[in-house]
C-alpha positions in Angstrom: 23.7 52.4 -20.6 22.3 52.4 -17.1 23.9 51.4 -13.8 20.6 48.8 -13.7 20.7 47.5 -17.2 24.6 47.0 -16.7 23.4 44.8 -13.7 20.9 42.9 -15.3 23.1 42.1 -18.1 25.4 40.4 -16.0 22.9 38.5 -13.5 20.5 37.6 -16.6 21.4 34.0 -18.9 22.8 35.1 -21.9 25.2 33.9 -24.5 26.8 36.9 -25.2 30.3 36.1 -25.6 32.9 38.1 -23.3 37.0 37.6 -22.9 38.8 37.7 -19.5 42.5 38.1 -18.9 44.4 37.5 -15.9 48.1 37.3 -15.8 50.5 39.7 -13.2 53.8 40.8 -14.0 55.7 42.6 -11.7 52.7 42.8 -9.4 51.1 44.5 -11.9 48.0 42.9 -14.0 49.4 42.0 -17.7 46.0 42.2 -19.9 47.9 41.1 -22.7 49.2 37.8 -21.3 46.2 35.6 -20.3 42.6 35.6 -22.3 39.7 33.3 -22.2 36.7 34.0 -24.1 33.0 32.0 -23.8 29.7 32.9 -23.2 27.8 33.2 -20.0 26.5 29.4 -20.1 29.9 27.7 -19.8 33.5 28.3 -19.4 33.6 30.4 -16.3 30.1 30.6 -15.6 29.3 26.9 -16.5 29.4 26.3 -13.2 28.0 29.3 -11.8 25.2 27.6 -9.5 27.1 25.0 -8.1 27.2 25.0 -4.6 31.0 24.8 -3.1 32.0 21.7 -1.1 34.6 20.6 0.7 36.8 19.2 -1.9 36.3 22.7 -4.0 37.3 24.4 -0.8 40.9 22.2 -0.1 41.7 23.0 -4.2 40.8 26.5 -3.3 43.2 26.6 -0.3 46.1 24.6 -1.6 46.2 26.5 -4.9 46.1 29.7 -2.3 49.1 27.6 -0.4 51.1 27.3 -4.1 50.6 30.8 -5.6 51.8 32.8 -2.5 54.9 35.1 -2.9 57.6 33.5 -0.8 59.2 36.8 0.3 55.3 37.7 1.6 53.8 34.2 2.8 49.9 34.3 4.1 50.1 34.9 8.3 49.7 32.0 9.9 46.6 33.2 12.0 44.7 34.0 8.5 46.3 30.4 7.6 44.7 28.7 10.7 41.3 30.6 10.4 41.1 29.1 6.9 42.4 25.2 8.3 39.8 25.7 11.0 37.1 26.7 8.5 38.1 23.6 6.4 37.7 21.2 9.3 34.3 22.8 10.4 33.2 21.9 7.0 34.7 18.2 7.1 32.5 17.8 10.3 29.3 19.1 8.7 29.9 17.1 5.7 29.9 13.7 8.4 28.0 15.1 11.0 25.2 15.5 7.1 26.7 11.9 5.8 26.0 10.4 9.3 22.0 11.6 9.9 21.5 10.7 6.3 22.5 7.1 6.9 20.7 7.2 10.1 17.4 7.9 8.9 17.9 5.5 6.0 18.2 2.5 8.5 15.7 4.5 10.4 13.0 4.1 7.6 14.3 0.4 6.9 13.5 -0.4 11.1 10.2 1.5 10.6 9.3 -0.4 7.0 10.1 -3.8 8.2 8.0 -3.2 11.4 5.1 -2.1 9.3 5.5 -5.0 6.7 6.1 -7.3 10.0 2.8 -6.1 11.6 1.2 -6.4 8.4 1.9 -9.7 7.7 0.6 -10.7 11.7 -2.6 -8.6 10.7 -2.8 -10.4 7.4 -2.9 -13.6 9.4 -5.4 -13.1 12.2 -7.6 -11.8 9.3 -7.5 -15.3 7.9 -7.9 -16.6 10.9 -11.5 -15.2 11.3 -12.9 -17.1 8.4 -15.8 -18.9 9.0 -16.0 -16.6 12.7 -18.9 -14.9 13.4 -17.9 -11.4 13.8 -19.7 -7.6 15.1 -18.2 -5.3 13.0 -18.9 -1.3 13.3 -20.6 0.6 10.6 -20.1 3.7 9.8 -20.9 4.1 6.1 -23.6 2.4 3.5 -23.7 2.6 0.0 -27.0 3.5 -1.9 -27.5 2.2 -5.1 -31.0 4.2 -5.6 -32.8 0.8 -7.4 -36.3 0.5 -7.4 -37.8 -0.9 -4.3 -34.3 -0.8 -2.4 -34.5 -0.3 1.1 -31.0 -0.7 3.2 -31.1 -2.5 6.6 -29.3 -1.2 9.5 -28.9 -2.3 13.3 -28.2 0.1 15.9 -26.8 -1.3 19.2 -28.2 1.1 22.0 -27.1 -0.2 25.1 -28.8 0.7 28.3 -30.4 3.5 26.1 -34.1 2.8 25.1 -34.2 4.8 21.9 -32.0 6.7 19.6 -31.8 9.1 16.7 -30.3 7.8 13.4 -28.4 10.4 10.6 -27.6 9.7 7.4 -25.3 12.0 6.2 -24.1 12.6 2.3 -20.4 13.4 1.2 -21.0 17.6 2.1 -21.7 16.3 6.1 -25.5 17.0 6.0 -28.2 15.4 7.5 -30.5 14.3 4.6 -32.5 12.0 6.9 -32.9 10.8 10.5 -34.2 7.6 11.7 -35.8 6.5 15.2 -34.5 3.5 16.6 -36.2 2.2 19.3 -37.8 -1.6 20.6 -34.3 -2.9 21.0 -33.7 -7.4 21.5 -32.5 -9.2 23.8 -28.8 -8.0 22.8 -29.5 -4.1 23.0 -30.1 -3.9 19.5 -32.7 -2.0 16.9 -33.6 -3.0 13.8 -34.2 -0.4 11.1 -34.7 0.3 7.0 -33.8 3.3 4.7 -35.4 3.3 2.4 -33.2 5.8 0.7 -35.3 9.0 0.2 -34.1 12.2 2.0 -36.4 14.8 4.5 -38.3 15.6 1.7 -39.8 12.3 0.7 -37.3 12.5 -2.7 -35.0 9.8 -3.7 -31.2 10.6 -2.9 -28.5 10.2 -5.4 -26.7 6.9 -5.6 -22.8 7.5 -3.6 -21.8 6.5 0.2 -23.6 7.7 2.9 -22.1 8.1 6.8 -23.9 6.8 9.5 -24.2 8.8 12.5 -26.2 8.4 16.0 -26.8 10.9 18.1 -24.7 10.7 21.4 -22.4 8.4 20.2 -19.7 10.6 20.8 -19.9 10.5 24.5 -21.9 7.0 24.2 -19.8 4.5 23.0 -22.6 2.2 23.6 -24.7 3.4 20.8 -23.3 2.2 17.0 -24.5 1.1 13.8 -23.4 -2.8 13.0 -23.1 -5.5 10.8 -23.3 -9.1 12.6 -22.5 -12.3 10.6 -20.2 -15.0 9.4 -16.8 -13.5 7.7 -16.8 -15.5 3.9 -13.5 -14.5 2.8 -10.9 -11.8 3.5 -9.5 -9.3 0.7 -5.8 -7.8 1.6 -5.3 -4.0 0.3 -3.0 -1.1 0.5 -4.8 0.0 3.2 -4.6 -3.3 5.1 -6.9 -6.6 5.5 -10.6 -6.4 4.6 -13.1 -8.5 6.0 -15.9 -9.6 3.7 -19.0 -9.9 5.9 -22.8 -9.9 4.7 -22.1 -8.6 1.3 -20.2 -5.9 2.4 -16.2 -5.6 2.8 -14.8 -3.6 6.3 -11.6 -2.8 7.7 -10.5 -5.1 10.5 -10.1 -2.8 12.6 -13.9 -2.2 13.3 -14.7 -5.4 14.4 -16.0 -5.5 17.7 -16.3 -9.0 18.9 -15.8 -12.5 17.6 -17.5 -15.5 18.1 -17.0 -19.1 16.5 -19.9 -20.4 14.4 -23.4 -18.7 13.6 -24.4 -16.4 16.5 -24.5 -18.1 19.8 -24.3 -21.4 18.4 -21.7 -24.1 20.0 -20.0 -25.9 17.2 -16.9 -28.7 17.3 -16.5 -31.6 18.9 -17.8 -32.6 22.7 -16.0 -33.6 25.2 -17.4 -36.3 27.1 -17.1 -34.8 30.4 -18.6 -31.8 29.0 -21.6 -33.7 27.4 -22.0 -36.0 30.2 -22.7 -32.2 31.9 -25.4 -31.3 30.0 -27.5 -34.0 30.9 -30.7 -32.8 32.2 -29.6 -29.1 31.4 -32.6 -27.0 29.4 -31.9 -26.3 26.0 -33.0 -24.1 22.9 -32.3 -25.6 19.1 -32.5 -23.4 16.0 -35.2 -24.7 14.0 -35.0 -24.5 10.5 -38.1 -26.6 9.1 -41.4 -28.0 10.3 -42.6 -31.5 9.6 -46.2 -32.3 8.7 -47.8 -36.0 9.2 -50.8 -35.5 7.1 -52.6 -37.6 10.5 -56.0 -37.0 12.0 -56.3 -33.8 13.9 -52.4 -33.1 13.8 -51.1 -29.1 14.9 -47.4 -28.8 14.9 -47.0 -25.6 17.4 -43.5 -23.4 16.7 -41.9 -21.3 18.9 -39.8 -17.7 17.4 -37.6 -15.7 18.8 -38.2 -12.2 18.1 -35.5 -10.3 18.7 -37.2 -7.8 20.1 -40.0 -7.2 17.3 -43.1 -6.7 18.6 -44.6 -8.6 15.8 -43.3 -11.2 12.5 -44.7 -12.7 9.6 -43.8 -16.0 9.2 -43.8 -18.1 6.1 -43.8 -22.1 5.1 -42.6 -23.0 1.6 -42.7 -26.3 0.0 -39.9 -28.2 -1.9 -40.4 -25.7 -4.9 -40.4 -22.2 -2.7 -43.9 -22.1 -3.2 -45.8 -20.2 0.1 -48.3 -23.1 1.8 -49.3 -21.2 5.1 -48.5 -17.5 6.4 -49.3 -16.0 9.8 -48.4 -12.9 11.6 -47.0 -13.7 15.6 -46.8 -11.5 18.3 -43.9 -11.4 20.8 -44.1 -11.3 24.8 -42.2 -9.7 27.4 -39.6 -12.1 26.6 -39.3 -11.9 23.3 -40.8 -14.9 22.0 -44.3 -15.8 20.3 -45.4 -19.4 19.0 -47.9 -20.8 15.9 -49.8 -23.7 15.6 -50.3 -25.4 11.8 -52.5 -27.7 11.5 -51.8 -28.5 7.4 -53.8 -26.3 6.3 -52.7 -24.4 3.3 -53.6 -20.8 2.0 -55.7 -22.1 -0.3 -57.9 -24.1 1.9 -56.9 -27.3 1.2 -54.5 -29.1 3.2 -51.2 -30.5 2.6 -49.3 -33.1 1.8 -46.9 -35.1 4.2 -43.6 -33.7 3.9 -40.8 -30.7 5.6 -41.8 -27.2 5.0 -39.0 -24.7 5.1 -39.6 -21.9 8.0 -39.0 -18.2 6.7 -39.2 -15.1 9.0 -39.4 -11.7 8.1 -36.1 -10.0 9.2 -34.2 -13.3 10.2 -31.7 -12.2 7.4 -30.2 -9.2 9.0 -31.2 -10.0 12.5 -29.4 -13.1 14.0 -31.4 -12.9 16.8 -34.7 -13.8 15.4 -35.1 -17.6 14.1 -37.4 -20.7 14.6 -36.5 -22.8 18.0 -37.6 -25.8 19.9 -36.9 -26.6 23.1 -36.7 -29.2 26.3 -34.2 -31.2 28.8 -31.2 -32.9 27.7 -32.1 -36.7 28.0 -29.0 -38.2 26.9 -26.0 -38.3 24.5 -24.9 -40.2 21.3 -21.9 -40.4 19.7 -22.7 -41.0 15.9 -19.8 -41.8 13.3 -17.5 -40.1 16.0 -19.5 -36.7 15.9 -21.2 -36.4 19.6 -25.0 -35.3 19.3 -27.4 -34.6 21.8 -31.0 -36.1 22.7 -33.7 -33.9 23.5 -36.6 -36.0 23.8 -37.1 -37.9 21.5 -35.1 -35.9 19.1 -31.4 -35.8 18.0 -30.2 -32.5 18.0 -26.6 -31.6 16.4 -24.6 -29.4 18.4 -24.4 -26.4 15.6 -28.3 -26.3 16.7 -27.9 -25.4 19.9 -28.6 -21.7 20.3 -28.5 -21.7 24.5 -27.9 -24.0 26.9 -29.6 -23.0 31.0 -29.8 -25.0 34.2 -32.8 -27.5 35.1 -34.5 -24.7 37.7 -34.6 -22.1 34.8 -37.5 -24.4 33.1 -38.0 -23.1 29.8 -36.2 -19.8 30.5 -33.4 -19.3 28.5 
């Protein structure tokens, strides 16, 4: 047998049995004396990988301490070497016992700060029901149904245009977007409509939103604007359900109370008592038709920065009466006139028609308005309102509120 297959036999698992004697007599070993047979997966070498500690190591040194011949005792140098090397390993085993127990209460500081922070997160997100909220975009989901298009708003501050990427999941560019005639808040209003650089649909998944510059433009993102209808809490923190979609908090940008600009609670009386003779604008959400001789009801629209809209009147049922395209000015507003007259040619009958204006949906900053002085203020069932005219006007109407020399600027 070779010296290597000698070694392997040894170092290799095996059960081969063996027998060991150890026994001295007159300082000479006695084979006869001690045996102890086994195999090589227990008896001596059942604990064969088990690393030595400290109590291993005192056994070690006090058996050493009650075998040794008595007319030849171990030096005492060799004696303190070993002591020393038994106290080094004492103090590793502490110093090990010590930084263990330290980075447990470490991680128990660190976990109750995160469930701590959580749980403040968890209520601010709560907090912002019912808040209008900016919130970043970065991502949209494509569905790839029939007639689908997905509606984006870029905000491009002092910039006048900008480029728009989608990107799939591999990071390529499958289709860029101009967005350009911003509103009155820096804003563009765009579409995908979901097909690629090629004119071909693309394959339903998540999309990233990129525009180009933002990186060294932190003017120019991609948002969603509206009110926040409920809040979902996940292992990756508080979600935010706003217009359909669910985002983390932590890409909202701003919060406002109450739908867009509008002013909503209760009013002081020194503060309505201020408004008197102030200009201001009030959403308007229907039109009212008289059915009287010669009648035109004129509208006013805010376009939010579309050059032109089609607006729509529907009856009771939803059914379209009158439709007209209007064209917005330098300040972003345009105005209709109906007299009754239907799309049929026949006119209507007395009643509220419901206004509906192409984009108002994702674009808070188009909508129906009226406007004029403040003439006086009423305080109906305990909720304060505001004249205008001749007109009552709720304060979750009001839009914008501007001093007397403005006129009908707003």
């Amino acid at each position: 047998m070779s010296v290597t297959s000698d070694i392997s036999s040894l170092v290799n698992t095996s059960t081969e049995s063996y027998t060991a004697r150890a026994s001295v007599v007159d300082n000479t070993v006695d084979s006869s004396t001690s045996t102890v047979t086994g195999d090589r997966n227990s008896g001596l070498f059942k604990n064969a990988s088990k690393e030595m500690g400290k109590d291993d190591f005192l056994l070690l040194l006090v058996t050493q301490l009650r075998y040794q011949d008595p007319l030849n005792p171990m030096e005492n140098t060799e004696f303190v070497s070993q002591l020393a090397q038994f106290r080094s390993l004492e103090s590793s085993s502490n110093i090990e016992s010590a930084i263990k127990e330290m980075n447990e209460s470490f991680i128990g500081t660190v976990d109750a700060q995160k469930y701590s922070a959580q749980s403040l997160t968890n209520s601010s997100a709560v907090s912002l029901i019912g808040k209008n909220v900016r919130m970043q975009q970065t991502m949209v989901q494509w569905m790839a149904t029939a007639g689908e298009k997905i509606p984006l708003r870029i905000h491009l501050g002092n910039e006048d245009s900008a480029t728009v990427q989608i990107i799939d999941s591999e990071g390529e560019i499958i289709k860029e977007i101009s967005a350009s005639d911003k509103d009155l808040d820096n804003a563009a209003f765009i579409e995908w409509d979901g097909t690629d650089t090629t004119g071909m649909t693309a394959k339903p998944g998540t999309y990233g939103i990129y525009i180009v510059g933002q990186e060294v433009n932190a003017d120019l993102y991609a948002f969603i604007q509206d009110i926040v209808s409920g809040v979902r809490f996940s292992s990756d923190g508080a979600m935010v359900k706003v217009g359909g979609k669910e985002l983390s908090i932590g890409n909202i940008l701003d919060v406002s109370s109450g739908n867009g600009d509008t002013i909503q609670g209760s009013l002081p009386a020194t503060t309505a008592v201020s408004l008197l003779g102030k200009q201001i604008r009030v959403r308007q959400d229907t039109i009212r038709y008289n059915q009287q001789d010669n009648e035109s009801v004129t509208v006013k629209i805010s376009t939010g920065g579309r050059e032109s809209l089609r607006v729509n009147l529907t009856d009771s049922s939803g059914e379209i009466v009158f439709s007209t395209i209007v064209k917005g000015d330098n300040t972003g507003t345009a105005d209709f006139s109906w007299n009754g007259e239907t799309v049929s040619g026949k006119y209507a009958q007395k009643g509220e028609y419901k206004i509906h204006i192409e984009g108002e949906v994702n674009n808070p900053s188009i909508y129906a308005f009226k406007q004029g002085a403040v003439t006086g203020i009423l305080n109906i069932g305990g909720n304060a309102q505001i004249r205008m005219g001749n007109t009552s006007v709720n304060l979750s109407d009001i839009v914008a509120i501007d001093s007397p020399e403005s006129g009908d600027t707003v």
